[in-house]
C-alpha positions in Angstrom: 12.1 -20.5 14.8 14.9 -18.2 14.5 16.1 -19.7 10.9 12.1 -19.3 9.9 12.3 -15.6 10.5 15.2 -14.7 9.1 14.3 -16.7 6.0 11.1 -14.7 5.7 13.0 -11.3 6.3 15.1 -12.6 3.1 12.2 -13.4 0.9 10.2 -10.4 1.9 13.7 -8.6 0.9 13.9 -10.4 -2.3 10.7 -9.7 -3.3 11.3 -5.8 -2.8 14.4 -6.6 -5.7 12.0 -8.5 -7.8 13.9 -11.7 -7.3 11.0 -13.8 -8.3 12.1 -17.2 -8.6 14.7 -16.9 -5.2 11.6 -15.3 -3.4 9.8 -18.6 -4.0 12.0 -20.8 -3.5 12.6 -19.9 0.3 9.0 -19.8 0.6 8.7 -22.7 -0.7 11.2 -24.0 1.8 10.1 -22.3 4.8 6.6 -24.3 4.5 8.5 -27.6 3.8 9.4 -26.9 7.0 6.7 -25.6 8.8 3.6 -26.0 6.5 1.4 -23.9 8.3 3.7 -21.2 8.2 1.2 -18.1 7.2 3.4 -15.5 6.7 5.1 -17.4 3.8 1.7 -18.2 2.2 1.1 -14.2 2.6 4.6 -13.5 1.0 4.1 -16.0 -2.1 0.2 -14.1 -2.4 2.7 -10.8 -2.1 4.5 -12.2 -5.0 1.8 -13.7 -7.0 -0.2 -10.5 -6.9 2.5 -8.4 -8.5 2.2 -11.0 -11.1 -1.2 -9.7 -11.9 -2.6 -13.3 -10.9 -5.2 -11.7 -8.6 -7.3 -14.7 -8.0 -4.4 -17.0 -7.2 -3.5 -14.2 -5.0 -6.4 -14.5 -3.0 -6.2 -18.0 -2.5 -3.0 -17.7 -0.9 -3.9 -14.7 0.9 -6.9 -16.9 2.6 -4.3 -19.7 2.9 -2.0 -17.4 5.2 -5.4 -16.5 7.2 -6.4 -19.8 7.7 -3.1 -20.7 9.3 -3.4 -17.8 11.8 -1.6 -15.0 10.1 -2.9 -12.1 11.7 -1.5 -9.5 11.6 -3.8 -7.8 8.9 -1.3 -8.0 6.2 -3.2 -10.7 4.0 -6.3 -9.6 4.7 -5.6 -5.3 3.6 -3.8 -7.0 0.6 -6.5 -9.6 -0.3 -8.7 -6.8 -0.1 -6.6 -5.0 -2.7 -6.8 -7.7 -4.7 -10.8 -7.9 -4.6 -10.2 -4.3 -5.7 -9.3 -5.7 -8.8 -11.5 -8.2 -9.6 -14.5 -5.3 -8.9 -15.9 -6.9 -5.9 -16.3 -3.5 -4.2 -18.1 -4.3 -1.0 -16.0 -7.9 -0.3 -13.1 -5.7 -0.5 -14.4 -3.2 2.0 -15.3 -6.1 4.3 -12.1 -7.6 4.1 -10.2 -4.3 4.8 -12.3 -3.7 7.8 -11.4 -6.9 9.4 -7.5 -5.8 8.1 -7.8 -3.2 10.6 -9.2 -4.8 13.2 -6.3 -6.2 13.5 -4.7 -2.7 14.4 -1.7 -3.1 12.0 1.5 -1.3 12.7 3.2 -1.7 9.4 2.9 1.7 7.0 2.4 -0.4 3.7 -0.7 -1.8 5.0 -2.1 0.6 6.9 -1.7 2.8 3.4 -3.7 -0.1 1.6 -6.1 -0.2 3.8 -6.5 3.6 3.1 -6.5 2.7 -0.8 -9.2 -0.1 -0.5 -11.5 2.7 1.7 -11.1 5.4 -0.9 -11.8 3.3 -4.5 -14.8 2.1 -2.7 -15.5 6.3 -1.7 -15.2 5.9 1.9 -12.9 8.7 2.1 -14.2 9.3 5.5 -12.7 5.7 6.8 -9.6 6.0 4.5 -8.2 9.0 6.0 -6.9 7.7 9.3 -5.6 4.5 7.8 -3.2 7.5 5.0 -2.5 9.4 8.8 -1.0 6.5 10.5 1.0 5.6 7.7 2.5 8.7 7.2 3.2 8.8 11.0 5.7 5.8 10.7 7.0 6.4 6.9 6.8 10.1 7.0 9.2 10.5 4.3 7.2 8.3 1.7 6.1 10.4 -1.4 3.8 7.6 -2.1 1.8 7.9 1.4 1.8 11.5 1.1 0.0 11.6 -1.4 -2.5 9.2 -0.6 -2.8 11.4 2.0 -3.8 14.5 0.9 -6.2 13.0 -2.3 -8.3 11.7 0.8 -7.9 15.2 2.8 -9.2 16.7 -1.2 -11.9 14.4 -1.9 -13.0 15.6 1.9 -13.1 19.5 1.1 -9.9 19.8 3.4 -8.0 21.7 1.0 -5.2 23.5 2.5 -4.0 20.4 4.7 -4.1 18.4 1.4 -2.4 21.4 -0.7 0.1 20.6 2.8 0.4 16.9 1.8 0.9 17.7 -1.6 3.8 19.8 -1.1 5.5 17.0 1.3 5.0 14.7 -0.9 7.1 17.0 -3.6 9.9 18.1 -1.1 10.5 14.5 -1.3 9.9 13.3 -4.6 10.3 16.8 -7.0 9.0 15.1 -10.0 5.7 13.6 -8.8 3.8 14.8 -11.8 0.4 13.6 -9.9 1.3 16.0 -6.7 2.2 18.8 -9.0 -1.2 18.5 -10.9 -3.1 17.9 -7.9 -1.5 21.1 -6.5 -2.0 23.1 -9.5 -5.5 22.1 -9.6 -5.8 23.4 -6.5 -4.5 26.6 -7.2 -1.1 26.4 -5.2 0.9 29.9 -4.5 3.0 29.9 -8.0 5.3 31.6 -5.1 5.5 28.6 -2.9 6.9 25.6 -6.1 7.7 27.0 -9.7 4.4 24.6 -10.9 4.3 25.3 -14.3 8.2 24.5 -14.7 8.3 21.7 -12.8 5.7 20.1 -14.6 7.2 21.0 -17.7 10.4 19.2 -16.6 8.5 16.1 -15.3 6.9 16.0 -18.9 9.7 16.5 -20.9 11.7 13.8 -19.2 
């Protein structure tokens, strides 16, 4: 059981590098193993889905639940992937059973968030962007996931707040800055106009 983890830590690392084809093949190898082995099927619908094959994707995704994978993981991501394919309230179905799951992991907790707020439950979203912040407070990406949900909700300043994290991490996160500007952020507070300009120019 031991190996199995540690060659799922490695795949889940190689897929971060894009090491496709190495990413697969310990997969692959894990479920020669032990073929009912969910978390691999979730990895290779991890990998399959950054390949843009949405529906194969799925599959897998339902492959990893149907093996008992539950942590929420292939479900928040399956429900990304229904995103896609513009089956709006699938997608919100399957990222409510995502969190019943409770997840602990930031990533998914932060696509849970995303699935809520393109299907304009900003309301359901926002908790799912708070808890992932919580545990990966210093991800510009979460951040600013964040405070759209705490804009689209008339909470202005705590999202103008977000915003502002999210650039003390990442400077040149031209969506922050604009989403800033547009809310008419102190010019005293970031140097807007400039650092958009250098975002641009680059």
């Amino acid at each position: 059981m031991n190996n199995i983890r540690s060659k799922l830590d490695q795949a889940r690392q190689l897929l971060k590098q894009q090491a496709y084809r190495e990413c697969h093949a310990i997969c692959l190898d894990v479920l020669r193993h032990q073929p009912t082995c969910g978390e691999a099927f979730c990895v290779l619908g991890l990998m399959t889905l950054e390949h843009q094959n949405t529906t194969k994707a799925i599959d897998l995704f339902e492959r990893a639940m149907s093996c008992g994978y539950e942590t929420g993981e292939a479900e928040a991501f399956a429900a990304r992937a229904l995103i896609a394919l513009h089956k709006r309230s699938e997608a919100v179905e399957m990222a409510s059973k995502a969190a019943s799951y409770h997840p602990d992991d930031a990533i998914v907790l932060d696509t849970i968030g995303v699935v809520f707020s393109r299907t304009s439950h900003h309301d359901r979203a926002l908790p799912f962007y708070e808890d992932a912040t919580r545990r990966a407070p210093n991800d510009p990406g979460y951040l600013y996931n964040y405070g759209t949900a705490l804009q689209f909700l008339g909470r202005f300043e705590a999202a103008k707040s977000a915003f502002r994290n999210c650039i003390a991490r990442d400077p040149e996160n031209g969506k922050a800055l604009v989403a800033l500007a547009t809310l008419g952020e102190d010019s005293g507070a970031i140097d807007l106009v400039a650092s958009l300009q250098r975002v641009w120019r680059d």
